[in-house]
C-alpha positions in Angstrom: 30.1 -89.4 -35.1 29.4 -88.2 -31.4 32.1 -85.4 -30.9 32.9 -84.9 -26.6 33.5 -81.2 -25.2 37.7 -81.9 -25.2 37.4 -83.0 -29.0 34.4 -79.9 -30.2 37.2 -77.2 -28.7 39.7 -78.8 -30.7 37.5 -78.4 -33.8 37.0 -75.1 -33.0 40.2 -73.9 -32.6 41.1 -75.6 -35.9 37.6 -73.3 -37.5 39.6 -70.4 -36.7 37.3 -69.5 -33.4 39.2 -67.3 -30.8 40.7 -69.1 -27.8 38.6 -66.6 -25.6 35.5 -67.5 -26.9 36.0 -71.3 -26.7 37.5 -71.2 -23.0 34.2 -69.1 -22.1 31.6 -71.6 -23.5 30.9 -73.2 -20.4 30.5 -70.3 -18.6 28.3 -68.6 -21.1 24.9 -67.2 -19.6 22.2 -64.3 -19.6 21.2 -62.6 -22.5 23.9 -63.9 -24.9 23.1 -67.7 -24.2 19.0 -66.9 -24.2 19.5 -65.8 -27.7 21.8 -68.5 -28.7 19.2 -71.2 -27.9 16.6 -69.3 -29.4 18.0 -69.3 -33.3 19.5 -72.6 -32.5 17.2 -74.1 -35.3 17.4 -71.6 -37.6 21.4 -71.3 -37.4 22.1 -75.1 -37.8 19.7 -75.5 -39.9 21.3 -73.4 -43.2 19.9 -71.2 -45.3 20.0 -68.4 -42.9 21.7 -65.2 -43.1 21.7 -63.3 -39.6 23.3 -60.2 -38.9 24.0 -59.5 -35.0 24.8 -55.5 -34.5 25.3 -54.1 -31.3 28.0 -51.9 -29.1 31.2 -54.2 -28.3 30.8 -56.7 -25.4 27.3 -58.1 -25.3 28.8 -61.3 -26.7 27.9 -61.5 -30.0 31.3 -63.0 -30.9 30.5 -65.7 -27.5 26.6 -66.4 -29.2 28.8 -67.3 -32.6 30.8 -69.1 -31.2 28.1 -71.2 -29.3 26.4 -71.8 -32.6 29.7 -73.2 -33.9 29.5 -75.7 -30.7 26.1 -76.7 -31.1 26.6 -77.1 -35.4 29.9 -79.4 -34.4 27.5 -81.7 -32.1 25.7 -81.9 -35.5 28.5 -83.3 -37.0 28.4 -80.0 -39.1 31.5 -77.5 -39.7 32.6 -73.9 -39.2 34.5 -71.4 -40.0 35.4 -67.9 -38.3 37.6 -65.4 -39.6 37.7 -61.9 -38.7 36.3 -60.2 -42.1 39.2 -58.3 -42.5 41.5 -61.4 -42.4 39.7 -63.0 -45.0 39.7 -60.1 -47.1 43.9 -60.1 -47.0 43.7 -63.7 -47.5 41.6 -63.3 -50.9 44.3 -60.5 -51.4 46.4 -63.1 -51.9 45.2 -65.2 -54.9 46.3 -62.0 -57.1 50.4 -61.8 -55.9 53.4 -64.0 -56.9 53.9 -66.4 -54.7 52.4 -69.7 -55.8 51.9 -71.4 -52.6 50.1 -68.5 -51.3 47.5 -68.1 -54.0 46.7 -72.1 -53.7 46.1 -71.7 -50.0 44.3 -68.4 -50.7 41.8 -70.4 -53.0 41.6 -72.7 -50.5 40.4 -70.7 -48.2 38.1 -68.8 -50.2 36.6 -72.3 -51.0 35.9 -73.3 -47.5 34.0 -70.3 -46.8 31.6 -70.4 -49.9 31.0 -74.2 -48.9 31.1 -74.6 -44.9 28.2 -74.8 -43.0 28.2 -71.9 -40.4 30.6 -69.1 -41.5 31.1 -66.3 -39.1 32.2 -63.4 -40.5 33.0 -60.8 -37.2 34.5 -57.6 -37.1 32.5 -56.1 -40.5 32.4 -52.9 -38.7 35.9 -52.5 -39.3 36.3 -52.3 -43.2 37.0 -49.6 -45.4 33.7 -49.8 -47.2 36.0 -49.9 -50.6 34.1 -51.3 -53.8 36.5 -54.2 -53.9 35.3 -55.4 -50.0 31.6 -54.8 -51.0 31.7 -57.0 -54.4 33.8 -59.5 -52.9 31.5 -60.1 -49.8 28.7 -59.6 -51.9 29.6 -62.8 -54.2 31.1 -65.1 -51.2 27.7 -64.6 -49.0 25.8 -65.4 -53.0 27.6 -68.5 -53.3 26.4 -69.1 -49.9 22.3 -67.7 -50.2 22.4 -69.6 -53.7 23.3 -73.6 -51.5 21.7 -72.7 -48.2 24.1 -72.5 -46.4 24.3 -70.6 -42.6 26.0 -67.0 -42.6 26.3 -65.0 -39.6 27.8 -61.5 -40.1 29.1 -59.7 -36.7 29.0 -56.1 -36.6 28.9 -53.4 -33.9 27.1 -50.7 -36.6 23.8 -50.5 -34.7 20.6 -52.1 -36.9 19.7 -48.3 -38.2 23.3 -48.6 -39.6 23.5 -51.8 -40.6 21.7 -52.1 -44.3 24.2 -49.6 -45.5 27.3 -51.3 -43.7 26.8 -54.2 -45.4 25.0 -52.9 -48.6 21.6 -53.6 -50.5 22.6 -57.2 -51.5 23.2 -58.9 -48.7 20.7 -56.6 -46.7 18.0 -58.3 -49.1 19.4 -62.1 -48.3 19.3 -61.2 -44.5 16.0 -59.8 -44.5 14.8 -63.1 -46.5 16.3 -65.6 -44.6 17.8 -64.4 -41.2 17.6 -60.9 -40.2 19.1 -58.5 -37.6 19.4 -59.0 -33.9 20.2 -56.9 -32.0 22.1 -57.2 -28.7 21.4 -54.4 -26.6 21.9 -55.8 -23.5 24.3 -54.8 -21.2 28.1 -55.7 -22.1 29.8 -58.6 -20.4 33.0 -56.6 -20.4 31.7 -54.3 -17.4 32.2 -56.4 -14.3 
């Protein structure tokens, strides 16, 4: 199956990628698209846990996103949630409402078991011990079938083994590791 460009947005929006990010793909360049190209391979090709830190607006959420393009192409699927979202959504498994914890599990599901999951925004959790164990075991499931993981941060690398603790640190380091995107923001015209 041979997706076009009209049909890979479409897919993407579905994933959960932000409107933004999918409008910009054509006009992605620099740094951002220079490293994008560069861990194409290693992306796509699972079993890679990547971590990219850096301040807001050198496009780390864009270089995602473009992975996410290039894994569709493959026939291959992705997800994106903003790590907080996903957190409330596997919140949800434990209230009442029966529909809710079905979907909840659903979701949960499709992130231990898509190909590329982009998990952005980890900078802005609580650090609580639920977050930690409960990332900890979805990006397991993930390291234990091979799968591609790219966590999104703005800690800086120094920062970064800490924010996202010693477990995932280890399967980063193995099969990934940190980039960081110093370069100058997009943001600043």
């Amino acid at each position: 199956m041979s997706l076009n460009y009209n049909e890979i947005k479409i897919w993407l929006a579905k994933w959960g990628f932000p409107a933004r990010h999918i409008a910009n793909l054509m006009q992605m360049h620099g740094n951002g698209l220079g490293k994008a190209l560069e861990l194409e391979e290693r992306v796509i090709g699972g079993d890679c846990l990547l971590i990219l830190c850096g301040d807001r607006g050198p496009g780390k959420t864009q270089i995602a996103t473009k992975w996410a393009e290039m894994a569709a192409k493959k026939d291959k699927g992705s997800r994106y949630f903003k790590t907080h979202d996903l957190l409330e959504t596997i919140r949800q498994q434990f209230g009442d409402d029966r529909q809710q914890k079905g979907s909840a599990r659903d979701t949960l599901q499709q992130a231990k078991k898509v190909s590329l999951l982009i998990l952005d925004e980890w900078s802005e959790l609580a650090g609580t011990d639920w977050e930690q164990r409960t990332l900890t075991n979805l990006i397991d499931h993930r390291y234990d079938n091979l799968l591609a993981t790219v966590i999104i941060t703005n800690h800086k690398p120094t920062e970064a083994a800490a924010a996202v603790g010693r477990s995932i640190w280890s399967r980063a380091e193995e099969t990934g590791g940190v980039v960081n995107c110093n370069w100058k923001s997009y943001r600043n015209k």
